[in-house]
GUFI-318837 format. One record per residue (C-alpha): x, z, y; residue in three letters. Coordinates in steps of 0.25 Angstrom, whole numbers, plus 5000, padded with zeros to 4 digits. Example, Ala and Ser with C-alpha at 12.3 -4.5 7.8 and 13.67 -1.06 7.14 Angstrom:
BEGIN
PT   px   pz   py resn
PT 5049 5031 4982  ALA
PT 5055 5029 4996  SER
//
This chain:
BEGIN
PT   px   pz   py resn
PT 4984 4897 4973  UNK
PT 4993 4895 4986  UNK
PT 5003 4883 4985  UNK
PT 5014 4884 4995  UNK
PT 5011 4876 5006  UNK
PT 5019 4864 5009  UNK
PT 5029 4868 5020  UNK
PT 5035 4878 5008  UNK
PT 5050 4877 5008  UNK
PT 5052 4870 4995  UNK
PT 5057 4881 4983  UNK
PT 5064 4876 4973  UNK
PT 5058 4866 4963  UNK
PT 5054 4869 4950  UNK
PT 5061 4857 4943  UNK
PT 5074 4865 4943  UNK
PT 5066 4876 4934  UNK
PT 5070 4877 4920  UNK
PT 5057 4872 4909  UNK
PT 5049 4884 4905  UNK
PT 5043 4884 4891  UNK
PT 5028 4883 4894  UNK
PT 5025 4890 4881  UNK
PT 5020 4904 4882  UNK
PT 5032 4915 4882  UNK
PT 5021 4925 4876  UNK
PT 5037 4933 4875  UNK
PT 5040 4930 4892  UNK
PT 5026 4935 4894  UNK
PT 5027 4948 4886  UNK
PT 5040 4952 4890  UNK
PT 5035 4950 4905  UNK
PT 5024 4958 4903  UNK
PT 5030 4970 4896  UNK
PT 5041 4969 4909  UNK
PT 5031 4970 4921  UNK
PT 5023 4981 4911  UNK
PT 5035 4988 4911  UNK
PT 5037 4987 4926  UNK
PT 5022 4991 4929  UNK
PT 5024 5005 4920  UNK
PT 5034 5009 4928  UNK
PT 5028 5005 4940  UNK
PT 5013 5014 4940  UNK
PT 5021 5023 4928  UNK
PT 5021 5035 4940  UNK
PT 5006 5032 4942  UNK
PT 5000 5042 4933  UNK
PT 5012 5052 4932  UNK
PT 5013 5055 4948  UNK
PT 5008 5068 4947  UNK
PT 5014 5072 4935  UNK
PT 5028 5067 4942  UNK
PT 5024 5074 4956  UNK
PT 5022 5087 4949  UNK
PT 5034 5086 4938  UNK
PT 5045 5084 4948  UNK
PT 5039 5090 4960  UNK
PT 5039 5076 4968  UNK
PT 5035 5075 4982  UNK
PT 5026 5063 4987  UNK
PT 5038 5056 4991  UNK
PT 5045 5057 4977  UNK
PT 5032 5053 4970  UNK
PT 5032 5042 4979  UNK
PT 5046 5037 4975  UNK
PT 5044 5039 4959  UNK
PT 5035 5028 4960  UNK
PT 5042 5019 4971  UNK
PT 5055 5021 4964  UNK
PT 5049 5011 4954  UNK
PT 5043 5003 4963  UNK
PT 5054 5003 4974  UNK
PT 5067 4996 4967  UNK
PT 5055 4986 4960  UNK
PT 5050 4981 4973  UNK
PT 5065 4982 4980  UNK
PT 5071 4973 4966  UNK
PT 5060 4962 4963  UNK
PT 5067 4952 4971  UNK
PT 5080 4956 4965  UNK
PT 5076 4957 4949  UNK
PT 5069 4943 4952  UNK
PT 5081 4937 4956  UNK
PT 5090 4940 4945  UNK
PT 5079 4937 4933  UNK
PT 5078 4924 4940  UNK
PT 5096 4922 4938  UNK
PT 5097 4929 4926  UNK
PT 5084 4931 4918  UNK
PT 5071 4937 4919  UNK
PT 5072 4942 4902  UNK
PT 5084 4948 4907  UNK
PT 5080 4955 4918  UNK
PT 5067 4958 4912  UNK
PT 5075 4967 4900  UNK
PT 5084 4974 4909  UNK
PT 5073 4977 4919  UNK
PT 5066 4983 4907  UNK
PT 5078 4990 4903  UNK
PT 5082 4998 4917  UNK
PT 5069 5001 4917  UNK
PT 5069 5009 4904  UNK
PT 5081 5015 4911  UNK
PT 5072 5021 4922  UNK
PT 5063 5025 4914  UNK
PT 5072 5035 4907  UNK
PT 5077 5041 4921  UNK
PT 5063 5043 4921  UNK
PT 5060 5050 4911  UNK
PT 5070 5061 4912  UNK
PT 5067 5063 4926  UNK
PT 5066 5076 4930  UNK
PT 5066 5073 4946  UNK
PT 5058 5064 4955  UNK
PT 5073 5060 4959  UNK
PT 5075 5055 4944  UNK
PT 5062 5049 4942  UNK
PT 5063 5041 4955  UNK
PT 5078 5037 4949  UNK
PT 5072 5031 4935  UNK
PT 5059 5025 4943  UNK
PT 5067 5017 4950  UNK
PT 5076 5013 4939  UNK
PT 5063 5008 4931  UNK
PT 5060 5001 4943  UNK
PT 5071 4993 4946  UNK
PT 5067 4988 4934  UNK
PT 5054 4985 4937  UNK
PT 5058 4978 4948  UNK
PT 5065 4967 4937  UNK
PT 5053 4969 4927  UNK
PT 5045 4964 4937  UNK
PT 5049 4951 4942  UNK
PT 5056 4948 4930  UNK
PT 5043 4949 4921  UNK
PT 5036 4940 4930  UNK
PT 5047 4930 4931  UNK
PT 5048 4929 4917  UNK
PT 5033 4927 4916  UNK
PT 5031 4918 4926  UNK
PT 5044 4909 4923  UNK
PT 5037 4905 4907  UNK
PT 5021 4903 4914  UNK
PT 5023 4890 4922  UNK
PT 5010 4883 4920  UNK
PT 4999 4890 4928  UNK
PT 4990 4896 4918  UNK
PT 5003 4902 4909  UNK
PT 5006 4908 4923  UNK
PT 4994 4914 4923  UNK
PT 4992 4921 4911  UNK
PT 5010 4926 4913  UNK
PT 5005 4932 4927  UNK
PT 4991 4938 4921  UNK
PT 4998 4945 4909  UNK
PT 5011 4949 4916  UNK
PT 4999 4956 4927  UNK
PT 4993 4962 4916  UNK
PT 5004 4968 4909  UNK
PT 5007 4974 4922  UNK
PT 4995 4980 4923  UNK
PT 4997 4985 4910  UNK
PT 5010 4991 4914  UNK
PT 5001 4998 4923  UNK
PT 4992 5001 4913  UNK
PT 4998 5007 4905  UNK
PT 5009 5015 4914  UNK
PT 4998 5026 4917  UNK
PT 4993 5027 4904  UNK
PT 5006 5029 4898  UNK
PT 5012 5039 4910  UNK
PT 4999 5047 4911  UNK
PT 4998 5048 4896  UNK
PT 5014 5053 4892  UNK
PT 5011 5061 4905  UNK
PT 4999 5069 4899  UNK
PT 5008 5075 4887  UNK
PT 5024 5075 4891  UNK
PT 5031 5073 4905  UNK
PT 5030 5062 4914  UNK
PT 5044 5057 4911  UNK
PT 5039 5051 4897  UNK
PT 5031 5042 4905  UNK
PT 5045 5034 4910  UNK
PT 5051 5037 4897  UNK
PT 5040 5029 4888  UNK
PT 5041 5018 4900  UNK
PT 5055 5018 4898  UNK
PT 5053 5012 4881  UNK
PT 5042 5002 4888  UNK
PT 5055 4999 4896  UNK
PT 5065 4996 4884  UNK
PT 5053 4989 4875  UNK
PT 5051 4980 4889  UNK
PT 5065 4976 4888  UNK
PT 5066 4973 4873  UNK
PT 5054 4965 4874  UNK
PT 5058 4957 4885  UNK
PT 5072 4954 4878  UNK
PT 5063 4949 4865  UNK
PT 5052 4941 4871  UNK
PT 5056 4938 4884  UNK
PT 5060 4922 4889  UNK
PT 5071 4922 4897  UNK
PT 5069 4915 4911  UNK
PT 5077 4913 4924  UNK
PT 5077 4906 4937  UNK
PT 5089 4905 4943  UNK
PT 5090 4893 4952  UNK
PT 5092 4897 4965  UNK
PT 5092 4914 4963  UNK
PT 5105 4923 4964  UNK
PT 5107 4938 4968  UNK
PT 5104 4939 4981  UNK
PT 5111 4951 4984  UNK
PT 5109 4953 5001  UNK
PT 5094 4950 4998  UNK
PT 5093 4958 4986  UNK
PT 5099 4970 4995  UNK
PT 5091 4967 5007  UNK
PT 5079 4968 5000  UNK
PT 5080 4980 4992  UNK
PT 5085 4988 5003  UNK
PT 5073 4982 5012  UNK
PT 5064 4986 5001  UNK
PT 5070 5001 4998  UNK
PT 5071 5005 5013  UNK
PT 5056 5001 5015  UNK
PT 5051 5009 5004  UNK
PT 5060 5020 5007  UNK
PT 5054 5023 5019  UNK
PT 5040 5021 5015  UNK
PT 5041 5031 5005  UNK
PT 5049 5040 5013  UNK
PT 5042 5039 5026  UNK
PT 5032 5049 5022  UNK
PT 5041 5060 5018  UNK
PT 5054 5057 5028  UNK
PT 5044 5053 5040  UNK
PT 5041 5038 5043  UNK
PT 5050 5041 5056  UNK
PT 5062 5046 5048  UNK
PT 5075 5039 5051  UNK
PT 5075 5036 5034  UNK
PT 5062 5029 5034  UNK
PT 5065 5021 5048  UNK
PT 5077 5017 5042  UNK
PT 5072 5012 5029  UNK
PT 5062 5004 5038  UNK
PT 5072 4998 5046  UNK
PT 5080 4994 5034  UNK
PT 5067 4989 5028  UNK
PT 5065 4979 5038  UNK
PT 5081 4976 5040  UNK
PT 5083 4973 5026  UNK
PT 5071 4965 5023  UNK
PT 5074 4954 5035  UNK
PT 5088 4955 5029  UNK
PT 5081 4950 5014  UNK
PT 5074 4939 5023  UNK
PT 5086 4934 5030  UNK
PT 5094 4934 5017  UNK
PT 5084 4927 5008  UNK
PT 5082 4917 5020  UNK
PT 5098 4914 5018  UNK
PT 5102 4915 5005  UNK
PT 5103 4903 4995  UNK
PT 5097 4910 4983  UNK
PT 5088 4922 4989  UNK
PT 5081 4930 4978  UNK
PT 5067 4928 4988  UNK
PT 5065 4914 4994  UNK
PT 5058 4918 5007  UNK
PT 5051 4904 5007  UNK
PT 5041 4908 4995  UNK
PT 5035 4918 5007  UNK
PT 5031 4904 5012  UNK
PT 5022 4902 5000  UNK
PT 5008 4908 5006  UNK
PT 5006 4913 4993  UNK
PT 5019 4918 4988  UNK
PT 5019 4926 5002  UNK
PT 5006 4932 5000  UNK
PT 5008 4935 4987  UNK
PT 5021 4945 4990  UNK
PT 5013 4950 5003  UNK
PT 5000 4953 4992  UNK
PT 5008 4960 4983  UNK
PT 5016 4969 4993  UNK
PT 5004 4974 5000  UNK
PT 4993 4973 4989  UNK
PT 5001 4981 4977  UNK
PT 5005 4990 4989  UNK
PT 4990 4992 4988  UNK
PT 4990 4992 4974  UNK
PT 4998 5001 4970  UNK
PT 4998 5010 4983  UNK
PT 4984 5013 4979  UNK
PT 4988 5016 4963  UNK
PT 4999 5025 4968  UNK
PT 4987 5032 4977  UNK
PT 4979 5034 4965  UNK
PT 4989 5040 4956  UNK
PT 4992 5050 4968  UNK
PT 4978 5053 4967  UNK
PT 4976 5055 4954  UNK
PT 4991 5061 4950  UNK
PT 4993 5069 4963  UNK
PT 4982 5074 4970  UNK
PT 4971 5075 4958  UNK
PT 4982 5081 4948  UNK
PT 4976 5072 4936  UNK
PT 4983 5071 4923  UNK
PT 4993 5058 4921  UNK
PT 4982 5052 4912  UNK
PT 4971 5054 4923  UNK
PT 4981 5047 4932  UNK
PT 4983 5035 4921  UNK
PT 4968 5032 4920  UNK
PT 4966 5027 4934  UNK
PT 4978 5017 4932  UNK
PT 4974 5012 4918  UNK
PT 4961 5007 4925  UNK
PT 4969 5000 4936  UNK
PT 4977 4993 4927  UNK
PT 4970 4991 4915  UNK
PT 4962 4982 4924  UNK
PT 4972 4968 4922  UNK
PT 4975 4969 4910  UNK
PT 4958 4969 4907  UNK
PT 4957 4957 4917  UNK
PT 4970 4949 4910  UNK
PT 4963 4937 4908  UNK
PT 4955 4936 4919  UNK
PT 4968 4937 4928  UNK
PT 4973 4924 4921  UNK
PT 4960 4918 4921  UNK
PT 4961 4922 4938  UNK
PT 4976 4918 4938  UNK
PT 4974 4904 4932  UNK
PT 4960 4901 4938  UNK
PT 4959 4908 4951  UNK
PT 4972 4909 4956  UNK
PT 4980 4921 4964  UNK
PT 4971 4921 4977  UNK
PT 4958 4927 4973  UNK
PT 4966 4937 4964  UNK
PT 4974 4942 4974  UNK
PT 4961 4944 4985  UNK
PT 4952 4949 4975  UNK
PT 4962 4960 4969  UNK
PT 4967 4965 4981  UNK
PT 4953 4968 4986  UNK
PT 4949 4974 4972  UNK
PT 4961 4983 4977  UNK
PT 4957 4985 4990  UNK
PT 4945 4990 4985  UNK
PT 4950 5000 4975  UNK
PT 4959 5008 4983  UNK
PT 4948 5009 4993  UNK
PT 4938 5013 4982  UNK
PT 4950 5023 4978  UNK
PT 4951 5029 4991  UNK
PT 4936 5032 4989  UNK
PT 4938 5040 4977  UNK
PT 4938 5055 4982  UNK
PT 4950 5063 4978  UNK
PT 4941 5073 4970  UNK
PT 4937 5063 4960  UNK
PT 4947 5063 4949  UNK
PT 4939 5054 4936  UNK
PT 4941 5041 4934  UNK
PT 4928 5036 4937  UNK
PT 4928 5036 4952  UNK
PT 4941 5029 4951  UNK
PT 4936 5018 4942  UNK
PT 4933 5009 4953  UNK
PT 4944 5007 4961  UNK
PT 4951 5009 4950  UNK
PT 4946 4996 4941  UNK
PT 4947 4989 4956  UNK
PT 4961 4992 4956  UNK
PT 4965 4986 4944  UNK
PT 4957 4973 4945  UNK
PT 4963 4972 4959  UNK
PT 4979 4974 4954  UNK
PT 4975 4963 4940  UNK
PT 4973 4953 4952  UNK
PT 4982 4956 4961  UNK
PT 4995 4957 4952  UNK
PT 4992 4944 4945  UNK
PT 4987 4938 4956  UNK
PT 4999 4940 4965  UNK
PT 5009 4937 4956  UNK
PT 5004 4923 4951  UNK
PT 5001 4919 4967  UNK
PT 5016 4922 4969  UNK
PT 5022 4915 4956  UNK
PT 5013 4905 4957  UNK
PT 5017 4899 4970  UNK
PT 5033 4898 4969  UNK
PT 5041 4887 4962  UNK
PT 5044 4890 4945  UNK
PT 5059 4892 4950  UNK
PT 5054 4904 4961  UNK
PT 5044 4913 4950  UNK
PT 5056 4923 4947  UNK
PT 5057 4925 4961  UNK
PT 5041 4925 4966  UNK
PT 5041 4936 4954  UNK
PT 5052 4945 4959  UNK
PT 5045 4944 4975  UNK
PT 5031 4947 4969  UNK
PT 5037 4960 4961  UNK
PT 5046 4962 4973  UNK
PT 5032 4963 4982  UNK
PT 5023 4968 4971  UNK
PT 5031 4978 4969  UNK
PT 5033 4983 4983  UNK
PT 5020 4984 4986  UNK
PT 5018 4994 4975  UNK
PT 5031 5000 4979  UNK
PT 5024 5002 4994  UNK
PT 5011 5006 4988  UNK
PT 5015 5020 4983  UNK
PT 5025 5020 4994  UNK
PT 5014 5019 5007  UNK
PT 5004 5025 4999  UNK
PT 5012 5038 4997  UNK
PT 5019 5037 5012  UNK
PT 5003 5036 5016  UNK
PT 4998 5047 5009  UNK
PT 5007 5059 5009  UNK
PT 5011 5056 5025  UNK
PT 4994 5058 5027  UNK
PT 4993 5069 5017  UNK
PT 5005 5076 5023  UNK
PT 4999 5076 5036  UNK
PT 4986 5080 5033  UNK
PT 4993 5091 5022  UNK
PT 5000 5097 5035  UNK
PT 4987 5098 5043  UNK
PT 4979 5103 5032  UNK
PT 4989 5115 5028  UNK
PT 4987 5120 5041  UNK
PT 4973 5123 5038  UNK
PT 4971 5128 5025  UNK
PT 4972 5141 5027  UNK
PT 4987 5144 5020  UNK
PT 4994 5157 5024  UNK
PT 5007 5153 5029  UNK
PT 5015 5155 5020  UNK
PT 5006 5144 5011  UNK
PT 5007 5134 5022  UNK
PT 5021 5136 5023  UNK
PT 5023 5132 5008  UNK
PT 5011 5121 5009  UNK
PT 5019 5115 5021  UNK
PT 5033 5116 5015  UNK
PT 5028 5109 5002  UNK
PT 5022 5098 5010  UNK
PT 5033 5096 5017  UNK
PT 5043 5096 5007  UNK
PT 5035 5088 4997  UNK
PT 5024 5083 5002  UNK
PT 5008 5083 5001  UNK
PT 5009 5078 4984  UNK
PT 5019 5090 4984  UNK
PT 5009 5100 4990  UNK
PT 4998 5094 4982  UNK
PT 5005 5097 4968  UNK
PT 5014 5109 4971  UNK
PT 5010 5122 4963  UNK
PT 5010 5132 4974  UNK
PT 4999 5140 4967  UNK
PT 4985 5145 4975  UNK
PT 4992 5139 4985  UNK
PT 4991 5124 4979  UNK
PT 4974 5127 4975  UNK
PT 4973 5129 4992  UNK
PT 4982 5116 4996  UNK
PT 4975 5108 4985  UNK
PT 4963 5103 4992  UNK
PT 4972 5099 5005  UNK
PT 4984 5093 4998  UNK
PT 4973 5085 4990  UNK
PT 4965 5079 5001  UNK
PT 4978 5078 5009  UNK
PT 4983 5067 4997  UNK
PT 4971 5061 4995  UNK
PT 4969 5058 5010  UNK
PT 4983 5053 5011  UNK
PT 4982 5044 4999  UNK
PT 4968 5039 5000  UNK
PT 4974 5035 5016  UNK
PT 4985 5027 5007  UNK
PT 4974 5020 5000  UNK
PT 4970 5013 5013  UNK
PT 4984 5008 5012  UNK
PT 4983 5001 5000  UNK
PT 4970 4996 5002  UNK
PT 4972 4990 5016  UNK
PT 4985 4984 5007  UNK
PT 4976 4976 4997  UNK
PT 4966 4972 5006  UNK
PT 4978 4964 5015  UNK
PT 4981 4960 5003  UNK
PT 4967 4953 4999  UNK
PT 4967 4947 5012  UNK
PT 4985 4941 5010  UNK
PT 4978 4935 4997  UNK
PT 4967 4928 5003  UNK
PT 4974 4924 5014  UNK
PT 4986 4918 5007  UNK
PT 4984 4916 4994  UNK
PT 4968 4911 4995  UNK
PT 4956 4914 4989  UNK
PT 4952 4900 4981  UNK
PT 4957 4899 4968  UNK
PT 4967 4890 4962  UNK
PT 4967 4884 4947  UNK
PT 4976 4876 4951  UNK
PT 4992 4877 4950  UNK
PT 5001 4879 4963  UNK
PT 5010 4866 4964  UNK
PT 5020 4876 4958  UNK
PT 5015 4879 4947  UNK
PT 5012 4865 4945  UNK
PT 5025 4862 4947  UNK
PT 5030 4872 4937  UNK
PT 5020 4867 4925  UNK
PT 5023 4850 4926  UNK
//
């Protein structure tokens, strides 16, 4: 595990840290747990139902997109943010409120009746998710200060993740198999209110506040950073990458995130010290987890498209295909803490992002005409035993690295870059696949021996909503003649997105080896050391 090398500026010292209890907080642990479940339910909740959604509310690809990054977006945009003010005020505190507004988004949800009010309560839900996150982590990692009670914290807050992954298509395709799709967000919405009270009951109250305040100008300048970037990548397809929107937001990307730089550079008390990016771990870490859960969950957004979208199968069809990805950690539990404790972060981190390099090329292989499970199972099992490594792996080489007094805040820029990777992976997945299968939809039209008056409604519903839109649209005999070019047109484009997230966790692989090294480490960092005397 990478030390930080000795011209590091010095962080602040330890010694200042108020005693921890070295006993276990089997309560901390729990409620932590439950948290970051929580968050993950909400997060892959739209997984098994995007079809059911799609053909509910008529959504075009671009409003599909946006029911899922909705969630995503204010949770990557507000890590930093939630991170700061559990650190000042409480993680317990934070952690039940969080819980709470999100029990809120879940009932905009589930009385939706427009992709405009499903879009409202996701991101609702995931503001709260954006808290849920860090602060679950935070509270984890501020009652595990010797390395082996880190590592069994990290390994069970990655598995009930995983289980929040679990279980979220299980549940979703199942309720969605006998009543609407809106009972999904409504049963997730109790799990939101029973998170809370649990949290209240078991939860130990931490805080680290030396040194932190509201950094308003660099709160602002990264949120709007982060909104105009993923504005325009989700928009680009649908308004035109030349557009004067989506050039705007480009501009106001870059703008606004050298104006985050120079403010934390400045300010007293920044809510990001820049000088952790001069930890050759800590850095690598956050580039990992940018790129590689782009990868990650780019390719589970292209599978649920696939399965959802273009081959029509039920909710529950869709849900199996999940439950194998993420039934995977919680299988392999103890053998992550033996990993964690023995082998360190390094050979995790190269070894799951090849597994998952592997299974979205092997998923790209899969003909579109194969619908059972079997022919998926490969990449499938890959999958999950590549995201077990990763998430663990990533988190401990981040937390593990940084002075006691910095955990809250390392947790809140691991969430903050975690979770905009998976905010980008639907995001440049979706722009990938429908800009290609719109193009090669325009083309194909042409061919397909329509009377006029069918290409002119063909190319009217493709314009207006797109190639998903054409896909799933009742326009009687004529939907049986589009089938087989609206399908090919989608699997194409998506399977080209698969390249994307591959080529993603393969520079990931090669960030880990690089950086964080390939030789194990059963010895603490100097940190970690210094956390425990």
């Amino acid at each position: 595990m990478a030390a930080p090398p000795a011209d590091t500026p010095p962080l602040p010292a330890s010694s200042g840290a108020p005693p921890v209890d070295r006993a276990p907080h089997t309560g901390t642990i729990i409620a932590g747990c439950l948290a970051v479940g929580l968050a993950q339910i909400g997060l892959v909740l739209p997984a098994a139902i995007n079809g059911v959604m799609q053909r509910s509310l008529q959504a075009s690809g671009g409003e599909l997109t946006w029911i899922s990054d909705a969630f995503l977006v204010p949770a990557a945009v507000l890590a930093l943010t939630f991170g700061v003010v559990g650190d000042l005020y409480g993680r317990k505190k934070l952690l039940v409120g969080a819980a709470l507004l999100s029990a809120v988004g879940y009932l905009v949800s589930a009385t939706s009746d427009s992709p405009a009010q499903l879009i409202a309560g996701q991101a609702i839900s995931g503001i709260g998710a954006a808290a849920l996150f860090p602060a679950s982590l935070s509270l984890i990692t501020a009652i595990t200060p010797t390395r082996a009670a880190r590592a069994r914290g990290l390994a069970s807050w990655t598995t009930a993740l995983s289980l929040g992954a679990l279980i979220a298509p299980l549940m979703s395709g199942g309720i969605v198999e006998h009543v609407s799709f809106q009972w999904a967000f409504g049963v997730t919405g109790v799990l939101a209110l029973i998170t809370a009270g649990a949290a209240w009951l078991l939860a130990t109250e931490s805080s680290a506040p030396e040194g932190r305040s509201l950094d308003w100008p660099g709160q602002v300048s990264i949120a709007v950073a982060m909104l105009a970037l993923l504005y325009g990548i989700i928009q680009g397809p649908s308004d035109g990458w030349s557009s004067a929107p989506v050039v705007a937001s480009f501009v106001v990307f870059v703008v606004f995130l050298a104006a985050f730089v120079m403010v934390e550079s400045r300010s007293p008390s920044p809510m990001l010290r820049l000088e952790l990016f001069r930890i050759p771990a800590f850095a690598a870490s956050a580039a990992m987890a940018v790129i590689g859960m782009f990868g990650f969950l780019g390719g589970a957004y292209d599978l649920s498209i696939r399965l959802g979208v273009i081959q029509h199968q039920s909710p529950f069809q869709t849900a199996v295909p999940f439950l194998v990805i993420q039934g995977i950690t919680p299988f392999i539990w103890p053998l992550l803490v033996r990993l964690l404790h023995r082998v360190g972060p390094g050979p995790m981190l190269v070894t799951g992002f090849l597994a998952l390099f592997g299974a979205q090329l092997w998923l790209r292989a899969v003909p579109i005409h194969e619908t059972g499970l079997v022919p998926l199972l490969g990449p499938l099992v890959l999958n999950g035993v590549g995201f077990g490594l990763v998430v663990a792996a990533i988190t401990a080489a981040a937390v593990n690295v940084v002075p006691p007094t910095l955990t809250g805040m390392a947790s809140a820029t691991t969430s903050l870059v975690r979770d905009l990777g998976q905010t980008l992976g639907p995001a440049i997945v979706g722009a990938v696949a429908l800009g290609m299968a719109a193009s090669q939809l325009t083309g194909s039209l042409a061919d397909a021996g329509l009377t006029p008056k069918e290409h002119s409604i063909a190319s009217a519903v493709l314009h207006e909503g797109g190639p998903i839109a054409l896909h799933t649209a009742d326009l009687g005999p004529l939907s049986t003649k589009l089938a087989p070019y609206t399908t090919q047109a989608l699997a194409d484009g998506y399977n080209n997105g698969l390249l994307f997230t591959a080529g993603a966790c393969l520079a990931a692989a090669v960030i880990a080896a690089v950086f964080v090294g390939l030789r194990t480490s059963g010895t603490p960092s100097a940190e970690m050391e210094g956390s425990a005397a």
